[in-house]
Steps between C-alpha positions, in 0.01 A plus 500: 500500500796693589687461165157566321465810680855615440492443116221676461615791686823523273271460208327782600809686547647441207185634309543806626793789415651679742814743455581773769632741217584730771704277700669390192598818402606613844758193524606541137606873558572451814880492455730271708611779759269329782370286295172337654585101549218376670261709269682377188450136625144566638414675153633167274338287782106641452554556142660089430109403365585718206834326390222217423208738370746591265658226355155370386464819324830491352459140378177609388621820287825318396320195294187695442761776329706207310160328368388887360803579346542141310359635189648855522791682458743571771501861665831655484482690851838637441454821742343328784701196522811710482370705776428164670790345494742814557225578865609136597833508403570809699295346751730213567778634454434803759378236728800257458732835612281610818513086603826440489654692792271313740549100249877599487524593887260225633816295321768667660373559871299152539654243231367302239291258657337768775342721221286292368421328827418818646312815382661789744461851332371368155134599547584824656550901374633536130603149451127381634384766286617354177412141630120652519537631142647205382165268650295762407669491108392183457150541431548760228758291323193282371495779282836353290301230371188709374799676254626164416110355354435826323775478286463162486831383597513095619305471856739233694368299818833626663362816494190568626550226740802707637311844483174313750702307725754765567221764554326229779832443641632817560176595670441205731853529620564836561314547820689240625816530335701249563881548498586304121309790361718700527703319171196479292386865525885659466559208180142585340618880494859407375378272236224740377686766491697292201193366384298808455833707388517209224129546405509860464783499272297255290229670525647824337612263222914529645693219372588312792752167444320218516718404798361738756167254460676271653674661739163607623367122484827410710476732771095454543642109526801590729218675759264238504806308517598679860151537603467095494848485636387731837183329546705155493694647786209643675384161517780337659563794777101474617396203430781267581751741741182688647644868486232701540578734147174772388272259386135368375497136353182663264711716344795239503319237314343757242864647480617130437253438259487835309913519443524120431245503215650840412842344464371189299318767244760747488787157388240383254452838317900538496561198279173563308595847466894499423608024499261315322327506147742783377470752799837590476521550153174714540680722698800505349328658156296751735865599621647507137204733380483809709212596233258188703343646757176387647 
C-alpha cells in the first residue's frame, strides 16, 4: 500500500513543472565570493525531479526532430551553433582555470588518495561556485544535441545516453557530494574545454588536422579511464579497509555504472572512429585536405 502510495505521489510530481527562476538566477549570479553551499545543494536537491522531466522531453524532441527532418534538408545554423559552441568553450575553459587552484592544492596539501576520498573546500566559495555552474550546465547542454538533428548530422547512442545520464548524475550527487567528485567535475571541464574549443573551430569551417579528433577521443578515454581507476580505489579503502572517506554508496554505484559504460562506449567509438573499417585512413584524408571541413 505503501509503495502504491509512493509511486503515485512521484507520478504526480513528475506531472507537474516547477523551476524557482528566481533562485536560479540568484545562485547563477551569485558569484563565488561567499558563495551559498548549502543553498546551491538545497537548490539541485528540490529541483532533481526535473533532471527526469526533462530527459523525457529531450528524448521526445530529439527523435520526434530526427523523424521530421528525414525528408528535408538540413538547416545550416551557422551563427547560432558558432555562438554555441564558442559560450561552452569559454565556459569550460574559464571553469577549468578558477578549479584548478583548489584540484591542484587538494593534491599538494592532502595527497593523491585523500582528495578524492574527501571533499574539504571543494563545495565551498569560488571553487563551489563553479561546481554549482557546472551541475547546473548540465541541463542546458541537452541543447548540443537539438543542433546536431537539425542539421541532420548522425544521432549516436553514445550520445544522448551520455548527455541524460550525466545530467541525472550530476544532480543526484551533488547534494551529497561525495569526495571522487571532485575528478569527474575538474576532468569534465578540462576535457570540454578541448572538446568544445575543437567544435568551434569546426564549426567556423577552420581546418583542424584530423589528429586533434583523436586527441579529443583519447583524453575523453584517459578521464573515464581515471574516473574508473578512483572509484576502484574508493572501493577497496571503504569497503574492504573501512576508512570512513566522503561517501554515499547511491551515488557510488551510479558513479560505477555511469563511468564504466562510459569507458566501454567511449573505446568502441575510438576504433570505429580512427582502427577499424578504414578509420584511420578517413582521417588521414580529412588531415591531407584542409579544404574538408564539416
Amino acid at each position: 500500500m505503501n509503495l502504491t502510495n509512493g509511486s503515485s505521489a512521484f507520478i504526480d510530481q513528475f506531472k507537474q513543472v516547477k523551476f524557482d527562476g528566481d533562485r536560479f538566477m540568484s545562485l547563477a549570479l551569485h558569484g563565488g565570493k561567499n558563495f551559498p553551499e548549502v543553498e546551491g545543494k538545497k537548490f539541485i536537491s528540490d529541483h532533481f525531479i526535473i533532471t527526469l522531466q526533462a530527459s523525457v522531453l529531450y528524448v521526445l524532441v530529439v527523435f520526434g526532430t530526427k523523424f521530421f527532418m528525414r525528408n528535408r534538408e538540413p538547416f545550416s545554423l551557422f551563427v547560432p551553433l558558432n555562438i554555441w559552441n564558442f559560450l561552452l568553450a569559454a565556459f569550460s575553459i574559464i571553469g577549468t582555470i578558477k578549479m584548478t587552484p583548489e584540484f591542484v592544492g587538494t593534491l599538494q596539501n592532502h595527497g593523491v588518495v585523500n582528495s578524492y576520498c574527501y571533499v574539504y573546500d571543494f563545495t565551498k566559495g569560488e571553487n563551489g561556485y563553479w561546481v554549482w555552474l557546472f551541475i547546473a550546465s548540465k541541463l542546458f547542454e541537452l541543447v548540443d544535441t537539438v543542433f546536431l538533428v537539425l542539421r541532420k548530422r548522425p544521432l549516436m547512442f553514445l550520445h544522448w545516453y551520455h548527455h541524460i545520464l550525466t545530467l541525472i548524475y550530476a544532480w543526484f550527487s551533488h547534494p551529497l557530494t561525495p569526495g571522487f567528485n571532485r575528478y569527474g567535475i575538474y576532468l569534465n571541464f578540462l576535457v570540454h574545454a578541448f572538446m568544445y574549443s575543437y567544435y568551434f573551430l569546426r564549426s567556423m569551417k577552420i581546418w583542424v588536422p584530423g589528429v586533434v579528433a583523436k586527441f579529443v577521443t583519447t583524453i575523453q578515454i584517459v578521464q573515464f579511464l581515471i574516473s574508473c581507476g578512483v572509484l576502484a580505489h574508493v572501493a577497496v579503502l571503504v569497503f574492504l579497509q573501512n576508512v570512513k572517506c566522503d561517501f554515499d554508496i547511491n551515488v557510488f554505484y551510479l558513479a560505477s555504472f555511469m563511468d564504466t559504460t562510459y569507458l566501454a562506449l567511449f573505446i568502441n567509438f575510438f576504433l570505429k572512429s580512427y582502427v577499424l573499417r578504414g578509420g584511420k585512413a578517413k582521417y588521414q584524408s580529412r588531415a591531407k585536405d584542409p579544404k574538408k571541413v564539416e
